[in-house]
C-alpha positions as CSV (number, residue, x, y, z in Angstrom):
1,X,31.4,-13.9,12.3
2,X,32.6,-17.7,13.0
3,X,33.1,-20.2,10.3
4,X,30.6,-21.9,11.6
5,X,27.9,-19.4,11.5
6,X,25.3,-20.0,8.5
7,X,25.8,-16.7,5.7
8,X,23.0,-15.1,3.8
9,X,24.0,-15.7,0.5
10,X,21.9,-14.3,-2.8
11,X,20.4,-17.3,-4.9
12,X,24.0,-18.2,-6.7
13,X,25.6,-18.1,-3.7
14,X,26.9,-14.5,-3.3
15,X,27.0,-13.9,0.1
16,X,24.8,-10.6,1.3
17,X,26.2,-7.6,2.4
18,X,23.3,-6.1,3.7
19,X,19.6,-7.5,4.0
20,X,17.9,-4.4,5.5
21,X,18.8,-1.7,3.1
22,X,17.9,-1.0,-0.5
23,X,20.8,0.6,-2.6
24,X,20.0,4.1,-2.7
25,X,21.1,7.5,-4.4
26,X,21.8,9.3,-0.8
27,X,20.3,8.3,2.0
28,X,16.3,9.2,1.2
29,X,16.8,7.6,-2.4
30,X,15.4,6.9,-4.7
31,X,16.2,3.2,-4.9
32,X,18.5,1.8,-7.6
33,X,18.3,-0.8,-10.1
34,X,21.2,-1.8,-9.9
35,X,20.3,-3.3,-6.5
36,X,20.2,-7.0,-8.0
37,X,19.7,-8.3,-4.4
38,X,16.3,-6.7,-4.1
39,X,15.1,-7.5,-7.7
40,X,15.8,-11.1,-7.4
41,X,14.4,-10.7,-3.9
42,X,11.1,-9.0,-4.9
43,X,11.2,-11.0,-8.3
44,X,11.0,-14.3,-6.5
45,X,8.9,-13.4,-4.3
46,X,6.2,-12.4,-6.5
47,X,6.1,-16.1,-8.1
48,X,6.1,-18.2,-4.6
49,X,1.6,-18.3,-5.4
50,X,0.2,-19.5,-7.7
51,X,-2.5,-18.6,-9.4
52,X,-3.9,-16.6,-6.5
53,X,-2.4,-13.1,-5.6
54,X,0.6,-13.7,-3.3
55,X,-0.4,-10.4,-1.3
56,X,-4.2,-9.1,-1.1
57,X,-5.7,-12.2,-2.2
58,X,-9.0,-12.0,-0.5
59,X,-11.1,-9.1,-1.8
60,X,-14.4,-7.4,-3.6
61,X,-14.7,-4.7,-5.6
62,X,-17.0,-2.3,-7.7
63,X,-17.2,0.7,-10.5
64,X,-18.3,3.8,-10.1
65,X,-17.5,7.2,-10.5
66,X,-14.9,10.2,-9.0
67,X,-16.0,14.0,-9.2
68,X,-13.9,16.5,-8.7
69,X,-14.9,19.1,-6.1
70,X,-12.6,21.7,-5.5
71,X,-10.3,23.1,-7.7
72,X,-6.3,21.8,-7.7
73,X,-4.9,22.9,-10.8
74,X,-2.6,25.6,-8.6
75,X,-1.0,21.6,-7.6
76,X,-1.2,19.4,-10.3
77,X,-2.0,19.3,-14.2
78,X,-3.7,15.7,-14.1
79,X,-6.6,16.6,-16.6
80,X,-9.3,14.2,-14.7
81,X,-8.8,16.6,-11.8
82,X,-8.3,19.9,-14.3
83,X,-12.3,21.1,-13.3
84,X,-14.8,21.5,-10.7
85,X,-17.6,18.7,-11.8
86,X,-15.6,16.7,-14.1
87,X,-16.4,13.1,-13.8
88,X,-14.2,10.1,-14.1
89,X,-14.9,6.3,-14.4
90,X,-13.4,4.3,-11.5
91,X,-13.3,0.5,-10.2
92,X,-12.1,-0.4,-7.0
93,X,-10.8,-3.6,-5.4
94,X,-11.0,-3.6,-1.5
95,X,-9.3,-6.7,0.2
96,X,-7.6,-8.2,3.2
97,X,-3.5,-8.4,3.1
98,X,-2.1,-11.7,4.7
99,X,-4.8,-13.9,4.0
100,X,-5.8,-16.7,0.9
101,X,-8.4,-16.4,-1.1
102,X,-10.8,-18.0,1.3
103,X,-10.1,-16.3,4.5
104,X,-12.4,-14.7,6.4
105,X,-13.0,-10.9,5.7
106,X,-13.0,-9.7,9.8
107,X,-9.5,-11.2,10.0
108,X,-7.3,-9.1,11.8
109,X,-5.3,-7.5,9.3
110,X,-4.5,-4.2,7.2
111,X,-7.2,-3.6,4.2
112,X,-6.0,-2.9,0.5
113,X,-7.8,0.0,-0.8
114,X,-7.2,0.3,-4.8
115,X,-8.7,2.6,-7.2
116,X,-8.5,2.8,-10.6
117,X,-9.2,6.0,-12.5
118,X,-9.8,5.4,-16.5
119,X,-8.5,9.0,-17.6
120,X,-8.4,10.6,-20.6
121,X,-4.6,10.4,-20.4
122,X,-4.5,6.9,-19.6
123,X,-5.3,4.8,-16.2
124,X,-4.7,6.1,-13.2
125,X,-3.6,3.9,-10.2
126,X,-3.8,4.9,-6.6
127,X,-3.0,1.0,-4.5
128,X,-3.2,2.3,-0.6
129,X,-4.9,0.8,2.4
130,X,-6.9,1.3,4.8
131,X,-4.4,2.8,7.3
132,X,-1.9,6.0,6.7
133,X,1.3,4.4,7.8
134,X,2.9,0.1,7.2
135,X,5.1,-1.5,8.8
136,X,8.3,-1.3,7.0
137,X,9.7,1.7,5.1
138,X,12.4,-0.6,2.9
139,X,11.5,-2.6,0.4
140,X,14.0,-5.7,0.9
141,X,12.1,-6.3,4.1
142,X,8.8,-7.1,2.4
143,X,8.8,-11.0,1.3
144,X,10.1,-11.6,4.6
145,X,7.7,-9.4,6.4
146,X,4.9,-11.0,4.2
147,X,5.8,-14.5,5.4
148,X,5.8,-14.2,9.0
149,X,1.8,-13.2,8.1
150,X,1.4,-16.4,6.2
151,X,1.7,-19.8,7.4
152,X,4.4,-21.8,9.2
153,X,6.5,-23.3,6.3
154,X,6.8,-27.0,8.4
155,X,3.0,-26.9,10.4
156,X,1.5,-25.0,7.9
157,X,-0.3,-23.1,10.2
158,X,-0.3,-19.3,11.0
159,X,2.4,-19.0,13.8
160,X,2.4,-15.6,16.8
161,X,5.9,-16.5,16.8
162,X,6.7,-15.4,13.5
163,X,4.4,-12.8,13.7
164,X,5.6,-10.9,16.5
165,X,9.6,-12.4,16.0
166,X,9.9,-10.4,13.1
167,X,7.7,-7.3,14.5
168,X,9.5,-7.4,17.7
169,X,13.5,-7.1,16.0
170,X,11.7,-4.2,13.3
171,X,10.5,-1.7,15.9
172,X,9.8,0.8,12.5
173,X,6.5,-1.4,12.3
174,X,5.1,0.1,15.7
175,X,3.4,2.1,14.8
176,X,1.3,0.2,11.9
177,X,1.1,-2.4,15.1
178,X,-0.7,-0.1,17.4
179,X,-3.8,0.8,14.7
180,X,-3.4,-3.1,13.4
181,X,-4.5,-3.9,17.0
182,X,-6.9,-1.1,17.7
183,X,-10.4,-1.8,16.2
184,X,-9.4,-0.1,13.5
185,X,-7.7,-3.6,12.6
186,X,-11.2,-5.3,12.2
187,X,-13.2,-2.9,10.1
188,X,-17.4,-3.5,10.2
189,X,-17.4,-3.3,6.2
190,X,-15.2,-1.7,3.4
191,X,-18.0,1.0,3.3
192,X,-17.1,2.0,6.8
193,X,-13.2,2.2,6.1
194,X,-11.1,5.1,5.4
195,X,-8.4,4.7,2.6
196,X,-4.8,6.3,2.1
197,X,-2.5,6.6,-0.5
198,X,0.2,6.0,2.2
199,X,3.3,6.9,0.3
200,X,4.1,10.7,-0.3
201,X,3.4,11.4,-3.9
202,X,4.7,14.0,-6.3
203,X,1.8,16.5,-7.7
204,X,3.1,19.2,-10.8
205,X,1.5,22.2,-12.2
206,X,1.5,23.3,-15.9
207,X,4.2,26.0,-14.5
208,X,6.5,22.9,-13.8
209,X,5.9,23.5,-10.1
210,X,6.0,20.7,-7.8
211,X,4.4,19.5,-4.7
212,X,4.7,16.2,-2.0
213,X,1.2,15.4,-1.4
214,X,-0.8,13.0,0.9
215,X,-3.9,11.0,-0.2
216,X,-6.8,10.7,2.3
217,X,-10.2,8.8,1.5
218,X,-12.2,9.8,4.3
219,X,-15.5,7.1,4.2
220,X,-18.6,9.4,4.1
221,X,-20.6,6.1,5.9
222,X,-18.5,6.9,9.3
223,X,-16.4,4.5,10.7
224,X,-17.8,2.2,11.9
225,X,-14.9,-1.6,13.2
226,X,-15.8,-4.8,15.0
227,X,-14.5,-5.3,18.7
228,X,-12.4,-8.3,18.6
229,X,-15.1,-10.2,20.7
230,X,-17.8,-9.4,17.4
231,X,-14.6,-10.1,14.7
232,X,-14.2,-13.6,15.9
233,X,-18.2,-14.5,15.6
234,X,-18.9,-12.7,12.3
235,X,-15.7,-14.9,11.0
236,X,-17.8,-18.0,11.8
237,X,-21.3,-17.0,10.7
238,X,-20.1,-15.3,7.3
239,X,-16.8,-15.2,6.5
240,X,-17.5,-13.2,3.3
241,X,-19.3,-10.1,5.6
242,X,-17.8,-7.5,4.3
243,X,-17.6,-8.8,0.3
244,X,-21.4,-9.4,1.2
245,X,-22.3,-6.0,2.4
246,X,-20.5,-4.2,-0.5
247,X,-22.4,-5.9,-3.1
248,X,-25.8,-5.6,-1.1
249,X,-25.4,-1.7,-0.8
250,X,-25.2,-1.4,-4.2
251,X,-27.6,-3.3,-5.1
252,X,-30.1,-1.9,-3.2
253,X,-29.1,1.5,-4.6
254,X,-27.5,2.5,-1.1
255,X,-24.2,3.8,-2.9
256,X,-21.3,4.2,-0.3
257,X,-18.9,6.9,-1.6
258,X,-15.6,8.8,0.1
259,X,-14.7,12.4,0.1
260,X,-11.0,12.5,-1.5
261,X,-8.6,14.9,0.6
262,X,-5.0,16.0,0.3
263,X,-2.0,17.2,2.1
264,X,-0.1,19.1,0.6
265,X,3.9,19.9,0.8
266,X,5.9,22.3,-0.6
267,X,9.1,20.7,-2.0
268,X,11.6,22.9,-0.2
269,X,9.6,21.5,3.2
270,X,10.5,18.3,2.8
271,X,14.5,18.9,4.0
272,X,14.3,20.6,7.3
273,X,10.9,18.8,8.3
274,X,10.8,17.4,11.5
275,X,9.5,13.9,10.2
276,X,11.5,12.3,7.2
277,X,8.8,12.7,4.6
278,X,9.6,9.6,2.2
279,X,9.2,7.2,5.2
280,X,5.9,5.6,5.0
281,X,5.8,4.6,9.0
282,X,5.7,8.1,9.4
283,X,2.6,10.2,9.1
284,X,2.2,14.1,8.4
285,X,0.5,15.4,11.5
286,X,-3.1,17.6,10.5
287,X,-1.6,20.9,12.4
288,X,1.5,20.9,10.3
289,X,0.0,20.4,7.2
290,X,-4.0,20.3,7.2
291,X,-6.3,18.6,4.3
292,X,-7.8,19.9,1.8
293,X,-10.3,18.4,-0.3
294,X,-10.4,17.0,-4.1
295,X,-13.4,15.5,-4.7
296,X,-16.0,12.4,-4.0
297,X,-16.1,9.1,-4.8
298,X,-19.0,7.4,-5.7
299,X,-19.8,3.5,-6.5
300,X,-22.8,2.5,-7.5
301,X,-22.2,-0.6,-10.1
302,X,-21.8,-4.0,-9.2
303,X,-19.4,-6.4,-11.5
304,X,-21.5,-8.5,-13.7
305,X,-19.2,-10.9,-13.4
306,X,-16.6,-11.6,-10.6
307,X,-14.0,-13.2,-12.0
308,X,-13.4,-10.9,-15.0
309,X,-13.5,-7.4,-13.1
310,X,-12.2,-8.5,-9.4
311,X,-10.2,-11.3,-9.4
312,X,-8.2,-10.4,-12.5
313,X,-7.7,-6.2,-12.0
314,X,-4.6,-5.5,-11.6
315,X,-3.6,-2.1,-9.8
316,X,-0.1,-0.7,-10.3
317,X,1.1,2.1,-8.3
318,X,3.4,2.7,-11.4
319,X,0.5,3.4,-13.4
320,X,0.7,7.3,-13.7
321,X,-0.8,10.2,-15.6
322,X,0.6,13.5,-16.6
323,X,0.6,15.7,-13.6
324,X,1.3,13.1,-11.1
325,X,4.5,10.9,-10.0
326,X,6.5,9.1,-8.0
327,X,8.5,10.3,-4.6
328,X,12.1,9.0,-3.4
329,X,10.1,6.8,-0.6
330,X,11.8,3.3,-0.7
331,X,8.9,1.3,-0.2
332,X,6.6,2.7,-2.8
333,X,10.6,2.5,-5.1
334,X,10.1,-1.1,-4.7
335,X,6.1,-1.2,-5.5
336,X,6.8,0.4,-8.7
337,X,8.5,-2.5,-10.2
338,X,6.7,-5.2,-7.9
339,X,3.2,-4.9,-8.7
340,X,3.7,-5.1,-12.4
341,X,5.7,-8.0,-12.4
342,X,3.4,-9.8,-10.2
343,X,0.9,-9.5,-13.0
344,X,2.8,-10.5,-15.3
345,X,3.3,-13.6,-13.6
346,X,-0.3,-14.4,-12.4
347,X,-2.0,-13.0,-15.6
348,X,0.2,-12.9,-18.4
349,X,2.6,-10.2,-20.6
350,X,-0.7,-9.0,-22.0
351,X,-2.3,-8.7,-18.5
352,X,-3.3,-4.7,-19.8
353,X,-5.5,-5.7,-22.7
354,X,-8.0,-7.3,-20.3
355,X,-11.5,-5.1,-19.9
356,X,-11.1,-4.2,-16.5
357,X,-7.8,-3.0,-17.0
358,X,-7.5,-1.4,-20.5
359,X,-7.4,2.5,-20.6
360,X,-11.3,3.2,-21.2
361,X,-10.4,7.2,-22.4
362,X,-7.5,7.0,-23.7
363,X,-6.0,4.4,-26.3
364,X,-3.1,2.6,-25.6
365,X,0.2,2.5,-28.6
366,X,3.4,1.1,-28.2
367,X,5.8,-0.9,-29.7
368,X,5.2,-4.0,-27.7
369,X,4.4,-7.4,-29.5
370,X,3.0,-10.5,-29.0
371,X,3.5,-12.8,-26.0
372,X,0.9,-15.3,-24.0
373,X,-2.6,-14.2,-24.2
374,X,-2.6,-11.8,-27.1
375,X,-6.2,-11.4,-27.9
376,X,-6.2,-7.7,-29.8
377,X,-4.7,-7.6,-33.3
378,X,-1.3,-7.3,-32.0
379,X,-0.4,-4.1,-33.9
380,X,-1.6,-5.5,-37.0
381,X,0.7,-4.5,-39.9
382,X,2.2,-1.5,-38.0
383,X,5.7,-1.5,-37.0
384,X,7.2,-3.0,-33.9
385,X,10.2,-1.1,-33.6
386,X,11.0,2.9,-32.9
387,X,12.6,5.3,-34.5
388,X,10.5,4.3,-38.0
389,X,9.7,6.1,-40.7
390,X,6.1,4.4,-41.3
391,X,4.0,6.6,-39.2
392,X,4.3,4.9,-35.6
393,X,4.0,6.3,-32.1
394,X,6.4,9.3,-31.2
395,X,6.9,10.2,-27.6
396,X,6.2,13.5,-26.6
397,X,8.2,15.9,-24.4
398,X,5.5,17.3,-22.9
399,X,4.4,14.4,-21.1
400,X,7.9,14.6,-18.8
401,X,8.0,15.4,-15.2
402,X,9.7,17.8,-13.4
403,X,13.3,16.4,-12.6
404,X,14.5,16.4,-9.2
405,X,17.8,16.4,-7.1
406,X,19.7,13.1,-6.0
407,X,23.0,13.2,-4.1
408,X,24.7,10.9,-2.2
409,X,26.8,7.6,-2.2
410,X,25.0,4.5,-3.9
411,X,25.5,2.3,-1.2
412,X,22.8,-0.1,1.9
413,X,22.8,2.8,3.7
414,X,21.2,2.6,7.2
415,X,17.8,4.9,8.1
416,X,19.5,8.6,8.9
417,X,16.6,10.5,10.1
418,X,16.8,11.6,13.8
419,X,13.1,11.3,14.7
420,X,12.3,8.4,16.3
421,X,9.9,5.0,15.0
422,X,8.5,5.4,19.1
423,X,7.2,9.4,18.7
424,X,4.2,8.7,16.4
425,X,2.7,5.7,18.3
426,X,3.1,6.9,21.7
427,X,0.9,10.6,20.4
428,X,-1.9,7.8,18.8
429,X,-1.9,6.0,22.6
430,X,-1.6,9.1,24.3
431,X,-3.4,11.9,22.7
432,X,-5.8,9.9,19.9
433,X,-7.4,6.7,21.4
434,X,-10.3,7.3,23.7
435,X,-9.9,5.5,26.7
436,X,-12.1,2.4,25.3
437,X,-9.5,2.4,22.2
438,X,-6.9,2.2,24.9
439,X,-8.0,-1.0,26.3
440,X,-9.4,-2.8,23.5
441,X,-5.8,-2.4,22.0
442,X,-4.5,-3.8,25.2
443,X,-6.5,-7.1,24.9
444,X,-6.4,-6.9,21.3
445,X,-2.2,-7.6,21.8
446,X,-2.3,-9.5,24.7
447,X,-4.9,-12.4,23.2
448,X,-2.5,-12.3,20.5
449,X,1.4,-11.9,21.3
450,X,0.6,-14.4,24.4
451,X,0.1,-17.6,21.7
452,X,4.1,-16.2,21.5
453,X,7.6,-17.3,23.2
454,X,8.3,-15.5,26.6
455,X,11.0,-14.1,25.1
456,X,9.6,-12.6,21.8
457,X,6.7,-11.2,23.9
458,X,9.4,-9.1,26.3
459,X,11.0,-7.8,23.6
460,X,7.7,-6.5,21.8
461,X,6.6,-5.1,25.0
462,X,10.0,-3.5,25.5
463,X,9.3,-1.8,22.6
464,X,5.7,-0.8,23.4
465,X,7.1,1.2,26.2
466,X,9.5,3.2,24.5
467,X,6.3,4.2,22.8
468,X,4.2,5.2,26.1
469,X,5.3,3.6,29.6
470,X,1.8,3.3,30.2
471,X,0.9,1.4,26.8
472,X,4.0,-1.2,27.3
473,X,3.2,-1.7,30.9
474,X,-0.6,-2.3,30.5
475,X,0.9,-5.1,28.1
476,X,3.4,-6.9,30.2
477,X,0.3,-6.8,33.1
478,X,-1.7,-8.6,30.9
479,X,0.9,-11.2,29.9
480,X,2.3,-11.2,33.4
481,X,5.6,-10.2,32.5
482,X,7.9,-8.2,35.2
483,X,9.7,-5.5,33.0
């Protein structure tokens, strides 16, 4: 590096090692806390908005219910999913990602998919989208990747360049890219919407056994997306469409529900498997491990009030129950302190003693005190400390999970798996889209990456034909590029 060449230097001016690697225990993780670079990075990132979310800001929601269908205690000990029938109280926030709180709903863009089960051990958080994969499988690349889908910092207007700069030198994202710009980007309605978990999770027995799982919310309404051509006039005649036709449903009594399905993993799989299992560009193919399904569910309540259920739930996929946990995937690592400081920031320290978010079945006790917005008796005369000997909350050893094996050097550590980021997208061109996918997601890319730099639009269609030779050629035809 020259002297003259700018450094990327932490906010005290330590210069970066390393901007595209979390500090992990081996190379699949889990991420470390002492990786200061990524907590101040995340950390500031979650206060550059205020007071509207910085992420998902546009969104509906309702309540409902979850049922459990078939029976999964051989996987997992989670009591709301202990019996066939058993019924738990949800509420779920759909939104858009990129977008502020008055964007349209058809906008192309990934959907946020958030439920919220009030268990009898406590809430239950599952924050997933509308799509199985993302775009990046580290979590230092997130603010960045977040603000190339925002708005030009000096024109203050959204910008291809920065979209498809950023998309173009992180070819992991491909394969997020190819559904983004299939249909599937422009869903009709959140009714007509599938919704994933995403992440590999960890499901345990009561034997101590444990299991990497795959959460699938397959939309019992069908699917059902807006061509590009129907996107760009339902943005002008109602930008709220889909907020619209969530609220309508239900209150005509039309209640849209999902069937709730799982793949399921032995642990021992997970380290000769041909994909890497903790990266969440990467999907688990059907064949290899098929679904099988959990339960329904239902929504069929409408908030009385907007404000106070939607705008101010707050979903955490730290938020965990006996029976289920965490995986060493790096992104979801990174979510697991994220989302709870960014509602902390945007609501307050007490941001869990609001209605929507409280545990409904289970009561909350800790040691915690005080703070902005304290509007319970803050503990009244109990103590605030642990060990006491007055009677306060104990933990309890049963609630532990199932340790599990790290090895490795804590170190930035480069992506190790041998599979490639081009094998998934090139099977969903080749072997999934119909031919009518095929060429909406042509024009889909090519109305889009063309508002681009010559330059940025070669290098993404390099890219899309290490995927498929037909699916990056079809692209540099439409932009006229010679590849």
């Amino acid at each position: 590096m020259s002297d003259k060449q700018k450094r990327l230097t932490k906010n005290f001016g330590r210069v970066v090692d390393n901007d595209q690697n979390s500090v992990t225990a081996g190379t699949r993780g889990p991420v470390l806390l002492h990786d200061v670079h990524l907590i101040e990075k995340l950390a500031h990132f979650n206060r550059e908005r205020i007071p509207e979310r910085v992420v998902h800001a546009k969104g509906g929601g309702a309540g409902g219910y979850f049922e459990v269908t078939n029976d999964v205690t051989k996987y997992t000990k989670a009591k709301f999913l202990s019996d066939v029938g058993k019924r738990t109280e949800v509420f779920v926030r759909f939104s858009t990602v990129g977008g502020e709180k008055g964007s349209a709903d058809a906008e192309r863009d990934p959907r946020g998919f958030a439920v919220k089960f009030y268990t009898e051990d406590g809430n239950y958080d599952l924050v997933g989208n509308n799509t199985p994969v993302f775009f990046i499988r580290d979590p230092l690349k997130f603010p960045d990747f977040i603000h190339t889908q925002k708005r030009n910092p000096k024109t203050n207007l959204k910008d291809a360049n920065m979209f498809w700069d950023f998309l173009s030198l992180t070819p992991e994202s491909l394969h997020q890219v190819t559904i983004l710009f299939s249909d599937r980007g422009t869903p009709r309605s959140f009714r007509n919407m599938n919704g994933y978990g995403s992440h590999t999770f960890k499901w345990y027995n009561q034997d101590g056994e444990s299991f990497w799982i795959k959460y699938h919310f397959k939309t019992d309404q069908d699917i059902n997306n807006f061509t590009r051509q129907e996107a760009e006039q339902i943005k002008g005649v109602d930008p709220d469409s889909a907020t619209r036709d969530l609220h309508m449903a239900i209150k005509n009594g039309d209640f849209p529900s999902w069937t709730l399905q799982v793949q399921v993993m032995p642990v021992k799989d997970a380290e000769t498997y041909r994909f890497d299992v903790f990266d969440v560009t990467k999907v688990w193919p059907h064949g290899d491990y098929p679904v099988m399904e959990v339960g329904r569910m239902v929504l069929n309540r409408n908030p009385s009030n907007y404000f106070a259920e939607v705008e101010q739930a707050a979903f955490s996929p730290g938020n965990f129950v006996p029976g289920i946990a965490a995986s060493p995937d790096k992104m979801l690592q990174g979510r697991l302190f994220a989302y709870h400081d960014a509602h902390r920031y945007r609501l307050g320290p007490n941001y869990h003693l609001l209605p929507v978010n409280r545990p409904k079945a289970a009561k909350a006790l800790n040691y915690q005190r005080d703070g902005y917005m304290r509007f319970d008796n803050n503990g009244g005369d109990a103590p605030n400390y642990y060990p006491n000997s007055f009677g306060g909350p104990e933990p309890d050893i049963k609630a532990a999970e199932p340790a599990y094996d790290v090895s490795g050097k804590a170190a930035r550590q480069n992506y190790a798996h041998p599979n490639s980021d081009f094998v998934q997208s090139g099977a969903l061109y080749r072997k999934v889209m119909t031919d009518q996918d095929r060429s909406n997601l042509i024009g889909n890319i090519v109305t889009h990456l063309c508002n681009a730099k010559k330059e940025i639009q070669i290098r993404q269609t390099k890219i899309f034909y290490k995927a498929d030779p037909e699916y990056g050629q079809r692209v540099a035809d439409g932009l006229n590029i010679n590849l």
